[in-house]
C-alpha positions in Angstrom: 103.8 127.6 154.7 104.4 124.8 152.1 100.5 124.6 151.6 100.5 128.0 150.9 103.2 128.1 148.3 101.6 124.7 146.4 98.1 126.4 146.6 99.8 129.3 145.0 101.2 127.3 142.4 98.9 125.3 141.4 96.7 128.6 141.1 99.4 129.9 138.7 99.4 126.5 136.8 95.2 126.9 136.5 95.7 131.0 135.4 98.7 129.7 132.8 96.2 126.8 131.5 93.5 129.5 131.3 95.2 132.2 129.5 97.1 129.1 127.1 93.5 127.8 126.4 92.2 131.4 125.4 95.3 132.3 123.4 94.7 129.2 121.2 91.3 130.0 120.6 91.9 133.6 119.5 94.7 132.1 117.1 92.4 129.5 116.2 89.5 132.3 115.3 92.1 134.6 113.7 93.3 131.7 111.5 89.8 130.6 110.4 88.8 134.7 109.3 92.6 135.1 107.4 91.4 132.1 105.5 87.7 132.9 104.8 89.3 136.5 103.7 91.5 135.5 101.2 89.2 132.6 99.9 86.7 135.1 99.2 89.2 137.5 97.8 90.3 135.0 95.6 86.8 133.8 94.4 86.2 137.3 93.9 89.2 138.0 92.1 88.5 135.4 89.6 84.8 136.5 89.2 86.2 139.9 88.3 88.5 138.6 86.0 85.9 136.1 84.1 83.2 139.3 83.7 85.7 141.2 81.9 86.6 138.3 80.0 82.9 138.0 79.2 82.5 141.2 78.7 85.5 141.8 76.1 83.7 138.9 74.4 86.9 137.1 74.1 89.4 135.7 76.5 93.0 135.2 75.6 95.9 133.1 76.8 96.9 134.8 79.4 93.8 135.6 80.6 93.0 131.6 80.7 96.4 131.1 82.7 94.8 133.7 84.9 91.9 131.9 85.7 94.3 129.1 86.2 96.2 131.1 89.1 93.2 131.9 90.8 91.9 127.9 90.7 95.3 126.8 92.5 94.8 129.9 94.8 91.6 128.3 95.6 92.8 125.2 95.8 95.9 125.4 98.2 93.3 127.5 100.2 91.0 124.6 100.6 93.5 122.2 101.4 95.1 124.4 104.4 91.4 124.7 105.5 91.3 121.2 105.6 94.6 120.0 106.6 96.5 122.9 108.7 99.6 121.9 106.0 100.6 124.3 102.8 100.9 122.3 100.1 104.5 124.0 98.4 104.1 122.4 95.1 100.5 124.2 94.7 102.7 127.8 95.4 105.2 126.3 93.2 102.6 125.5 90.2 101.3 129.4 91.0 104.5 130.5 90.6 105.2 128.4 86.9 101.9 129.6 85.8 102.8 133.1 86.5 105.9 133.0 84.8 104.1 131.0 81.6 101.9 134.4 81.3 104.7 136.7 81.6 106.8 134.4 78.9 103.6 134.6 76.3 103.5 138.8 76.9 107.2 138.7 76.3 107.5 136.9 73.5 104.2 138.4 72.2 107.0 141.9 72.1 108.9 141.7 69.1 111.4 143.9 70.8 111.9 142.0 73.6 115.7 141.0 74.6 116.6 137.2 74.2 118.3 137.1 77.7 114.4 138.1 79.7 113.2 135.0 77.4 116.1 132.8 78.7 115.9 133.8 82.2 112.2 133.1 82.1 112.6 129.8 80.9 115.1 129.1 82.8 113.2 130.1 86.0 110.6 127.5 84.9 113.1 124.9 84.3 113.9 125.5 87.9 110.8 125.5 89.6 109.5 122.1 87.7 112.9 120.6 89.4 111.8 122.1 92.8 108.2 120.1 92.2 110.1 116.8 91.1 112.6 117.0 94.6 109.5 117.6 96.3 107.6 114.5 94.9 110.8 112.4 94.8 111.7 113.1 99.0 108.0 112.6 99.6 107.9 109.8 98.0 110.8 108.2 99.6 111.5 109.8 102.8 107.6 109.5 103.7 104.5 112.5 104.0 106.6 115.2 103.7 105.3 119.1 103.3 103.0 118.5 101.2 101.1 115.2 101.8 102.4 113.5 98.7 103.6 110.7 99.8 100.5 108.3 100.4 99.1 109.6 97.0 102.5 108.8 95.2 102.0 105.1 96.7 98.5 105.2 95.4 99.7 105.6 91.8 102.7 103.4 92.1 100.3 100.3 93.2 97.9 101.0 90.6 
């Protein structure tokens, strides 16, 4: 009776391995197509974007702090390809360049309230502290999130 129970066992140890092995790949497959997806969407994004630019014959500053967004896109894309690891300073650096475009089409507005200009800036202010905790802790606390620690120790020895 006990060879029966350990045969059964180990057959639902092999059917467990199995079905572990199979759900990895499909993650694994899944992963690889989300990021091929919004790589291209991004590189398409940005072609889009530079036609028109091309097209209106002129490109303005926002429009260059567009093309700016879509090269970190493409970046922080690569680098999860590569590593498995979002980098949080890259969304970080999206999100300061996105508020740089809406402070230049705010204060562009002559009407436009002091307090949205403040609250921009101040948003800014914010998110550069975020990316200087971020450096500092990887720095000394080790590779942290976003792999900066061995490239901070690069710098510092040079």
């Amino acid at each position: 009776m006990k060879t029966f129970e350990l045969r059964v066992s180990e057959f639902n140890s092999k059917i467990e391995g199995v079905a572990d092995s199979l759900g990895n790949s499909l993650v694994n497959i899944f992963h690889l197509l989300a990021l091929f997806a919004i790589g291209g969407a991004v590189v398409w994004s940005a072609i889009f974007a530079f036609l028109e630019m091309a097209t209106a014959g002129t490109a303005s500053v926002e429009d260059i702090l567009l093309l700016f967004i879509y090269l970190e896109l493409g970046a922080m894309v690569g680098i999860y390809f590569k590593t498995n690891h979002m980098p949080v300073r890259f969304l970080i650096y999206v999100a300061i360049t996105a508020l740089t475009r809406m402070l230049i089409e705010i204060v562009s507005d002559i009407n436009s309230p002091h307090e949205e200009i403040l609250s921009v800036v101040g948003s800014i202010v914010m998110l550069t502290l975020a990316v200087l905790i971020l450096r500092f802790g990887s720095y000394k606390y080790g590779q942290g999130d976003d792999g900066d620690a061995s490239e901070d120790k690069d710098q510092q020895q040079k």
